[in-house]
C-alpha positions as CSV (number, residue, x, y, z in Angstrom):
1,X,26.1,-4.1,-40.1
2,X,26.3,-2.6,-36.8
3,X,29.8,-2.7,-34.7
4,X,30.2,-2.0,-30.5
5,X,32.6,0.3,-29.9
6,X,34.9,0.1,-27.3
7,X,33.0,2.9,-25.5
8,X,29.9,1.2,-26.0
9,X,31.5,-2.1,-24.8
10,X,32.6,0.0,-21.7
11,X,29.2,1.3,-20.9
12,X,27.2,-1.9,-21.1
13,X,29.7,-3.6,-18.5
14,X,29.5,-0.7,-16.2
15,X,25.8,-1.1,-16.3
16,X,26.1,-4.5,-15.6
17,X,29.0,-4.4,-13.2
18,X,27.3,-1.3,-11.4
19,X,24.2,-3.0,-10.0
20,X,26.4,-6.2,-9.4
21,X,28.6,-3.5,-7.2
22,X,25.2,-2.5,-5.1
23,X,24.7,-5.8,-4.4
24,X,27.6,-6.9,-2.8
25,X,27.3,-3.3,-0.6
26,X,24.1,-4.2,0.6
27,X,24.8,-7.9,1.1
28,X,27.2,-7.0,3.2
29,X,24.7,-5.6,5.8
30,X,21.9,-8.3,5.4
31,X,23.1,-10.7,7.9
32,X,22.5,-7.5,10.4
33,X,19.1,-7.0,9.2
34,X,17.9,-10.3,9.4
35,X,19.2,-10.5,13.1
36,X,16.9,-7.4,13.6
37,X,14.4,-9.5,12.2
38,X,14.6,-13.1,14.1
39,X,14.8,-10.9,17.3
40,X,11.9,-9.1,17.0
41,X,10.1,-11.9,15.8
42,X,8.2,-12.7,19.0
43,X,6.5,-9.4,19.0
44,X,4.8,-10.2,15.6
45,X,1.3,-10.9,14.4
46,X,1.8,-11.2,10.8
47,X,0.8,-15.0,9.7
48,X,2.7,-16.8,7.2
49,X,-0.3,-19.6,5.5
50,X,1.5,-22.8,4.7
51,X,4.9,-21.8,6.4
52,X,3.8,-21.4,9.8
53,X,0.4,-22.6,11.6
54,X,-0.4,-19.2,12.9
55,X,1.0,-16.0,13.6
56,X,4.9,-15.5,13.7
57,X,4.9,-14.1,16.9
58,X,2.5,-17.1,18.3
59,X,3.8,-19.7,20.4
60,X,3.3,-22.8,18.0
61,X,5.1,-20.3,15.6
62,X,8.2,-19.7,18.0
63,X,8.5,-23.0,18.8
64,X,9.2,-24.1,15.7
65,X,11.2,-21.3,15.0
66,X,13.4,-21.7,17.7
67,X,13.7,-25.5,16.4
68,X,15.0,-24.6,13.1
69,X,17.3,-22.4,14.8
70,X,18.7,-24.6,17.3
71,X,18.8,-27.3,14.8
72,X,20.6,-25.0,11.8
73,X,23.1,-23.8,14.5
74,X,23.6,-27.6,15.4
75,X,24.4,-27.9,11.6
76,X,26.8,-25.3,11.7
77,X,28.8,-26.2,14.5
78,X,29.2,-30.0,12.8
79,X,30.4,-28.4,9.2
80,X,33.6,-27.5,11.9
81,X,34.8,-31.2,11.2
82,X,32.6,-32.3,8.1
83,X,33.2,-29.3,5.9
84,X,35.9,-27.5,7.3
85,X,38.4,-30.1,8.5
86,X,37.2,-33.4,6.4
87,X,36.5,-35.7,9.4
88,X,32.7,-37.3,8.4
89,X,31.4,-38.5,12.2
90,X,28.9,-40.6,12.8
91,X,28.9,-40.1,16.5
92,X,28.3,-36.5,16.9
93,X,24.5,-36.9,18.5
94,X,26.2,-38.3,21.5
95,X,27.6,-34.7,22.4
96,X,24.0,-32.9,21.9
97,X,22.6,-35.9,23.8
98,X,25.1,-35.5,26.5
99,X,24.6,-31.9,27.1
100,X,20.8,-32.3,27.3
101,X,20.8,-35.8,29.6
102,X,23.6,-34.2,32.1
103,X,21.9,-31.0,33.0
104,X,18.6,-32.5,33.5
105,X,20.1,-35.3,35.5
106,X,22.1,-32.3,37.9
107,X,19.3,-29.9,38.0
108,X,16.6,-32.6,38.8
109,X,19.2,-35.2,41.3
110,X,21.6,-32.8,42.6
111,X,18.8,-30.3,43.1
112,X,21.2,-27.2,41.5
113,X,20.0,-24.7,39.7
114,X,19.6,-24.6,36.3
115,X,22.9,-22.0,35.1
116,X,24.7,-24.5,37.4
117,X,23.6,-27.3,35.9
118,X,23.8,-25.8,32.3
119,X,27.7,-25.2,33.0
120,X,28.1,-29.1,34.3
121,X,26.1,-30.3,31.8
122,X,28.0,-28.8,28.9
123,X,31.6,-29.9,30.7
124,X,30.1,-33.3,30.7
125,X,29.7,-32.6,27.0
126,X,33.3,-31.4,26.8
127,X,34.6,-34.1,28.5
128,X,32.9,-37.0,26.4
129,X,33.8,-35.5,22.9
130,X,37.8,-35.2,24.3
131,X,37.3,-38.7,25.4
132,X,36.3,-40.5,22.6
133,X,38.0,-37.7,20.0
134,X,41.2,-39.0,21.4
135,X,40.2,-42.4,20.5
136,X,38.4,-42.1,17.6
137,X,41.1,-39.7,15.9
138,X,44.1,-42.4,16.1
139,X,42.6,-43.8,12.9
140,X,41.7,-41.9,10.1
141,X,39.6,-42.0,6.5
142,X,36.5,-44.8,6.5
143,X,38.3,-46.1,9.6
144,X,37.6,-42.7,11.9
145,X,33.9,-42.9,10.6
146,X,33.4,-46.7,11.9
147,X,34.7,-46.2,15.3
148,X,32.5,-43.1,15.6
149,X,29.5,-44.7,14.2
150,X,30.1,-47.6,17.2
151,X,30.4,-44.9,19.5
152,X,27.3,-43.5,18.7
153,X,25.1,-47.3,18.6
154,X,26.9,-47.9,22.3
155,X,25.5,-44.7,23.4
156,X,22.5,-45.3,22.0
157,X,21.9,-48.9,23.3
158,X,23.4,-47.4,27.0
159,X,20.4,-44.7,26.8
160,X,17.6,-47.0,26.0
161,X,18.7,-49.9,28.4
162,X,18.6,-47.2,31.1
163,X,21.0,-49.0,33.4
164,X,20.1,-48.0,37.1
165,X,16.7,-45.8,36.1
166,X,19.4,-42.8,35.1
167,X,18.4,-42.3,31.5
168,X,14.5,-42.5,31.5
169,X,14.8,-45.3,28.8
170,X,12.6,-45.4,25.7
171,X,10.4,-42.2,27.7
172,X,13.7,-40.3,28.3
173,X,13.7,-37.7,31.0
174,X,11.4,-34.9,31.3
175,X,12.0,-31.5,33.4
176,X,9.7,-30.6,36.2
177,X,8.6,-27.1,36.0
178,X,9.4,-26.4,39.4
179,X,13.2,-26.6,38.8
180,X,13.5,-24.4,36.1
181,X,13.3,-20.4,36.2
182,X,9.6,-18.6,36.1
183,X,10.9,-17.1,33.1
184,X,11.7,-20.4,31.5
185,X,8.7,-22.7,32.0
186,X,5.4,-22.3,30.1
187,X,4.2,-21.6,26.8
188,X,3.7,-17.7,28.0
189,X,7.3,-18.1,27.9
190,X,8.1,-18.9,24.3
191,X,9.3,-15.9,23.2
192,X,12.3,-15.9,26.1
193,X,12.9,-20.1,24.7
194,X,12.8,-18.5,21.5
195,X,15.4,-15.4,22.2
196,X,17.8,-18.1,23.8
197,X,17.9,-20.4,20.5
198,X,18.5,-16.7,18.5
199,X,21.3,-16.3,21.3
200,X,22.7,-19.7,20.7
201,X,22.4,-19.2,17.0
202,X,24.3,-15.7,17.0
203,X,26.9,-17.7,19.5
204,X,28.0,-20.7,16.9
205,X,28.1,-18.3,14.1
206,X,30.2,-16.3,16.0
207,X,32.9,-19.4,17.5
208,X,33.0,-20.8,14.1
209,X,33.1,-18.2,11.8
210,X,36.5,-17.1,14.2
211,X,37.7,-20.5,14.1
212,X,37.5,-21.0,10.8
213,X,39.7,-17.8,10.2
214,X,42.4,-18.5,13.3
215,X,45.4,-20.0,12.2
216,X,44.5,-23.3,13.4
217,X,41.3,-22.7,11.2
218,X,44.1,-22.4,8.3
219,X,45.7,-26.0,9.6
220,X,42.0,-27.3,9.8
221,X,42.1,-26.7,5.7
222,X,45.0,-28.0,5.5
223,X,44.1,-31.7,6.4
224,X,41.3,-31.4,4.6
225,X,42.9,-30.6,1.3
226,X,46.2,-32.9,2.3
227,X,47.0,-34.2,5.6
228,X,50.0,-35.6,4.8
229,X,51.8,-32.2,3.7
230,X,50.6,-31.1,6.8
231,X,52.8,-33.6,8.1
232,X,55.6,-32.6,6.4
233,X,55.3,-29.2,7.1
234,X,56.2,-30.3,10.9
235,X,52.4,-29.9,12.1
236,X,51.0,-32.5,13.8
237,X,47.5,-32.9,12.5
238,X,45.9,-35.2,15.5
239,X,45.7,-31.8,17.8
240,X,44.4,-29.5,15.8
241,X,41.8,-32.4,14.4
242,X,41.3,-33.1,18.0
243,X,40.7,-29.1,18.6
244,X,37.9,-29.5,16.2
245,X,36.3,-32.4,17.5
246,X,36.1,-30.9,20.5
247,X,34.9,-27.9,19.9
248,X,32.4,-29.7,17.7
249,X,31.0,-31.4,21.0
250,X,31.1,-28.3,23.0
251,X,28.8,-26.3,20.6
252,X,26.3,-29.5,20.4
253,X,26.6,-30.0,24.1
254,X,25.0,-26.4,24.1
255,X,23.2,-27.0,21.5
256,X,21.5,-29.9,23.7
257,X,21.1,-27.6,26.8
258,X,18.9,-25.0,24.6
259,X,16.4,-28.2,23.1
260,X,16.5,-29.5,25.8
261,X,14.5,-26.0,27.5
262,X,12.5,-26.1,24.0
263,X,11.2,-29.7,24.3
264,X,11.0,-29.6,28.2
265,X,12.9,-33.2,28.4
266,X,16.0,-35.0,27.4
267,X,14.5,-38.1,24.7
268,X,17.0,-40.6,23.6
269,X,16.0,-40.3,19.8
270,X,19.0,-37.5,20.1
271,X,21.6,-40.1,21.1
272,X,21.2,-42.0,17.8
273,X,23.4,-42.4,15.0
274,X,19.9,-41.3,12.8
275,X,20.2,-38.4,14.6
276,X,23.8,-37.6,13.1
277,X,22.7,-38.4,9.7
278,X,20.2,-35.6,9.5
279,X,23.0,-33.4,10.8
280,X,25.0,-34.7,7.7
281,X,21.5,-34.1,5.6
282,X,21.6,-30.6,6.8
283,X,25.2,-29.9,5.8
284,X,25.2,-31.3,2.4
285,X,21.6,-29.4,1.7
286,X,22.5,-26.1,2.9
287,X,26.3,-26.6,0.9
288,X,29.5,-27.9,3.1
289,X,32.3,-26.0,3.6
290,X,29.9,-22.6,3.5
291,X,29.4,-20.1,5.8
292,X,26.2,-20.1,5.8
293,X,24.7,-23.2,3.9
294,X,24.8,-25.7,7.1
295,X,22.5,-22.9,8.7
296,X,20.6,-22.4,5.8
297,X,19.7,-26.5,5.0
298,X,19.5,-26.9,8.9
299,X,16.3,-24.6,8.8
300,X,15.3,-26.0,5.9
301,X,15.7,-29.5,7.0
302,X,14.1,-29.1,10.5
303,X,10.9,-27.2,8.6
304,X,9.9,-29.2,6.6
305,X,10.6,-32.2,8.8
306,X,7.3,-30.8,11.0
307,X,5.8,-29.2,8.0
308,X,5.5,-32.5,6.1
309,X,4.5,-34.3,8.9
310,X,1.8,-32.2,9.4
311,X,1.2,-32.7,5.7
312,X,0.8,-36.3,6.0
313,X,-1.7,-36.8,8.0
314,X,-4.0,-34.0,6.7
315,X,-7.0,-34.6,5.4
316,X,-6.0,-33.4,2.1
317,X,-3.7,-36.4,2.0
318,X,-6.2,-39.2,3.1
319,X,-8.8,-38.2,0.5
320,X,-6.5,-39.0,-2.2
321,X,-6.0,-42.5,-4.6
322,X,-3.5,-44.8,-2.7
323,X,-0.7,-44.3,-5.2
324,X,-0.6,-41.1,-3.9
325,X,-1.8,-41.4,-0.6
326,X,0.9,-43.6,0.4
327,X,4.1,-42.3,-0.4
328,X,2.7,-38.6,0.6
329,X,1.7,-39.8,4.1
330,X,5.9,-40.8,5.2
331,X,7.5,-37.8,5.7
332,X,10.9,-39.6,5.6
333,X,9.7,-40.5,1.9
334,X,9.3,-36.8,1.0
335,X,11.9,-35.8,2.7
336,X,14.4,-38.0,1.3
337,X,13.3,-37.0,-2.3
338,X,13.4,-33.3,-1.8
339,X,16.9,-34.1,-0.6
340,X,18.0,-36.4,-4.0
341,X,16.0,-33.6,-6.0
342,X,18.5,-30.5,-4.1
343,X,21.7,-33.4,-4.4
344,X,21.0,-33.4,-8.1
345,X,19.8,-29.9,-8.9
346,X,22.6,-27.9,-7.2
347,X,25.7,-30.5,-6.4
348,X,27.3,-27.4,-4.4
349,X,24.2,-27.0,-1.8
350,X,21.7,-24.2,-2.1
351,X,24.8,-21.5,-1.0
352,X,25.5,-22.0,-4.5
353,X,22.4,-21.4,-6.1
354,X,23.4,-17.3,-6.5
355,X,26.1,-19.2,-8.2
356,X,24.5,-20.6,-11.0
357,X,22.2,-18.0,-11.3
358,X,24.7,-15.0,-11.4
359,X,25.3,-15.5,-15.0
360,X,21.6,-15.7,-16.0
361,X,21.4,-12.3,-14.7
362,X,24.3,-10.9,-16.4
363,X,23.4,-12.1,-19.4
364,X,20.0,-10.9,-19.0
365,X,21.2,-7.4,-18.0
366,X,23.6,-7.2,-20.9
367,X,21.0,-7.7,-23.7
368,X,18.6,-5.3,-22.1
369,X,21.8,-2.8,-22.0
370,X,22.5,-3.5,-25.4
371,X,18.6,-2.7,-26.2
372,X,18.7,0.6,-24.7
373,X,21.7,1.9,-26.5
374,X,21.2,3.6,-30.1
């Protein structure tokens, strides 16, 4: 009968802990490299079968790259009041929406330029999300959710009844080439389309990832865990939950300026209260509350969104036996069971996958430790 030694106990967990140790060096640096990456991304001929349609650095490639990347920034900036400050909004499309409807409106109308019209447009984002925040926050719970949600279906029903030819209607509004910048209007120009969602990427990370570490970041956790000690403590919770809010809208309001340069027109599918709940999709996929799992399920979310789409009306798809055939061609059908499958899999979000797997691999790197000792 063999006994471990305390020695021998000490040497198998500094095997284990020293690899453990490199990890968390390197990881540090990863979000740098993968920056490197996305950036030079346009430049780029290696193709991806399955992922991507063609080449990464192709302009079908970019454009759905710059989607996911608008669209898991988007995520992001909504975790500010869903995951970081416990406020669940139904409205929040209206603030992407707004962004993307007021700077075509300017630039097209007004006849400004398009940086002009970028800056009014996102005020007019600013503006709505403090106007209705101030509303919407005097209730709070199921109560704040409601008067969003109406928000959002007013909005909605405003966009498609296109009172006075403003809104486009069902069509929306698209942008004439001729009022944006050379460098921002063809598909030669992808790649600059593309560097601007990176840019607007880099930019959420950055506003909420200082947010969430300010003081009123701190407060923000605070009413999420307990509003009403908040209270006590002599804070006032309605301004720093309005603070979120709007900052919320401001970072969609951009959010809408940049898709709206992508898709080369402001649709009203983005003022709906659908639109929100994909945003909500996004968060709880990627993990709420994370740093990085909005980003991560918002990429996620938005490719396979066109990736399954694609999928379902392949021809791969219509050869086989209707049982199959039929749930495989609705893309909202597969999406919504990858989603239950993810919900049910990892509770947490896929941030937490390392998580669960961490002790697998400690366990599996003790044994084979334990092997290679005499």
């Amino acid at each position: 009968m063999t006994t471990a030694t305390p020695a021998r106990e000490a040497a198998t967990a500094g095997d284990v802990a020293a690899p453990a140790g490199t990890l968390r060096r390197y990881g540090r640096w990863w979000p740098a490299v993968a920056l490197v990456a996305l950036f030079a991304a346009p430049y780029s001929s290696l193709p991806l079968p399955g992922l991507l349609d063609g080449p990464i650095g192709s302009a079908g490639s970019l454009q759905l790259l710059a989607l996911c990347l608008v669209f898991g920034a988007l995520a992001t900036g909504y975790d500010l009041l869903l995951g970081r400050t416990g406020l669940l909004s139904f409205g929040h499309a209206l603030y992407f929406a707004a962004g993307s409807y007021a700077t075509e409106l300017i630039m097209v109308e007004a006849g400004l330029p398009f940086a002009v019209s970028a800056v009014l447009g996102l005020c007019c984002g600013v503006a709505l999300a403090a106007a209705l925040g101030s509303v919407a926050l005097r209730v709070g719970g199921i109560a704040f959710s409601m008067v969003t949600l109406a928000f959002a279906q007013a909005g909605s029903i405003l966009v498609e009844r296109d009172p006075g030819g403003v809104t486009g209607g069902e069509e929306g509004r698209a942008i004439p080439a001729d009022k944006l910048p050379s460098s921002l209007a063809g598909i030669g120009n992808t790649a600059n389309l593309y560097w601007i969602a990176l840019a607007y990427l880099v930019l959420t990370l950055a506003v909420v990832h200082w947010a969430v570490r300010s003081p009123t970041g701190r407060v923000w956790e605070g009413i999420k865990e307990n509003e009403r000690r908040v209270e006590v403590l002599g804070l006032r919770p309605y301004g720093f939950k309005l603070v979120a809010f709007v900052l919320a809208g401001a970072l969609a309001a951009v959010g809408g300026i940049v898709h709206l340069l992508l898709t080369g027109g402001a649709t009203p599918q983005t003022t709906t209260s659908d639109f929100t709940l994909s945003l909500l999709v996004m968060v709880v996929l990627g993990g709420s509350g994370s740093r990085w799992g909005p980003l991560v399920g918002g990429v996620l979310y938005t490719w396979a969104d066109h990736r399954l789409g694609d999928l379902a009306g392949s021809e791969t798809v219509s050869g086989l036996p209707s049982f199959l055939r039929v749930p495989l061609s609705q893309p909202l059908f597969l999406l919504g069971a990858l989603f239950v499958v993810m919900v049910v899999a990892l509770p947490g979000g896929l941030t937490r996958l390392p998580a669960r797997l961490r002790p697998v691999l400690t366990a599996g790197q003790r044994r084979v430790a334990a092997r290679e000792r005499p």
